[in-house]
C-alpha positions, -999 to +999 in steps of 0.1 A: +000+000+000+013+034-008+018+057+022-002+086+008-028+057+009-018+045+043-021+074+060-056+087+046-067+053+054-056+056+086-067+092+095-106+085+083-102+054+103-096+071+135-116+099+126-149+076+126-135+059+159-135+096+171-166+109+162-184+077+176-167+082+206-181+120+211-215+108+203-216+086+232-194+114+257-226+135+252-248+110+268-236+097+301-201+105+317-189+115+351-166+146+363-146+147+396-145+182+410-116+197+430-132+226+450-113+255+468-116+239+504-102+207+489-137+195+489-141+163+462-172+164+446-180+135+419-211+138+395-224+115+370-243+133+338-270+113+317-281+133+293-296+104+273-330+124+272-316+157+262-353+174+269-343+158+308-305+156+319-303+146+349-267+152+370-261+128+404-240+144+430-218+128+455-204+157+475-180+134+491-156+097+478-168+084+515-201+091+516-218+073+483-253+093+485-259+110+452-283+133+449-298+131+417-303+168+405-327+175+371-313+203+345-336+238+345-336+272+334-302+290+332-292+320+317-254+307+317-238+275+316-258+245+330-284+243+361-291+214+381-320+214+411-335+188+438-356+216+446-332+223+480-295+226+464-284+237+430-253+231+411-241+247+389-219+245+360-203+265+333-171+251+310-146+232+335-158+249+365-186+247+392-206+259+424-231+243+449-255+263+465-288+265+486-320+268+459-330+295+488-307+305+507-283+340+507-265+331+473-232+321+493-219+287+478-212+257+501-188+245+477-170+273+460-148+273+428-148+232+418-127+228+389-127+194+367-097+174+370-109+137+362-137+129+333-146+093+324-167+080+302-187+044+305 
């Protein structure tokens, strides 16, 4: 096989093995969050029903209650509620507040630093 020929083969190859892959990154993965107390926060996303995502929240590795939070209304980034906390997300970064309380998160600045997929 000629390497011009090789090589295309090769790039379209990976290139469908890529965009399968993002297809199913849009449905269900997790993110662990690093907040500024140190707090780790780990959240699994299914957004398998894109008119319902739904994000579980485990707001610490020893405790393995998740609270499972539905996407709503957000001017900015994305907006999860149980109807008592909210989390919120926007690019690699995130907050948890009170859905009523002052404003003042109770986890402040969480930035991503592990994603995984299923």
């Amino acid at each position: 096989m000629r390497p011009a020929l090789l090589i295309s083969t090769l790039l379209l190859v990976w290139g469908a093995c890529t965009t399968a892959r993002n297809e199913t990154e849009g449905e269900r993965f997790s993110i662990t969050y690093k907040c500024a107390e140190g707090e780790i926060i780990s959240v699994e996303y299914d957004n398998s029903d894109p008119e319902n995502s739904i994000a579980y929240v485990q707001l610490a590795p020893e405790n393995p209650e998740r609270i499972k939070m539905s996407i709503s209304r957000s001017a900015s980034g994305a907006r999860y509620t149980d109807g008592r906390l909210v989390w919120w997300t926007k690019g690699k970064t995130a907050f948890l507040t009170e859905e009523n309380g002052d404003g003042q998160p109770l986890h402040d600045n969480c930035t991503e630093f592990e994603k995984a997929y299923p």
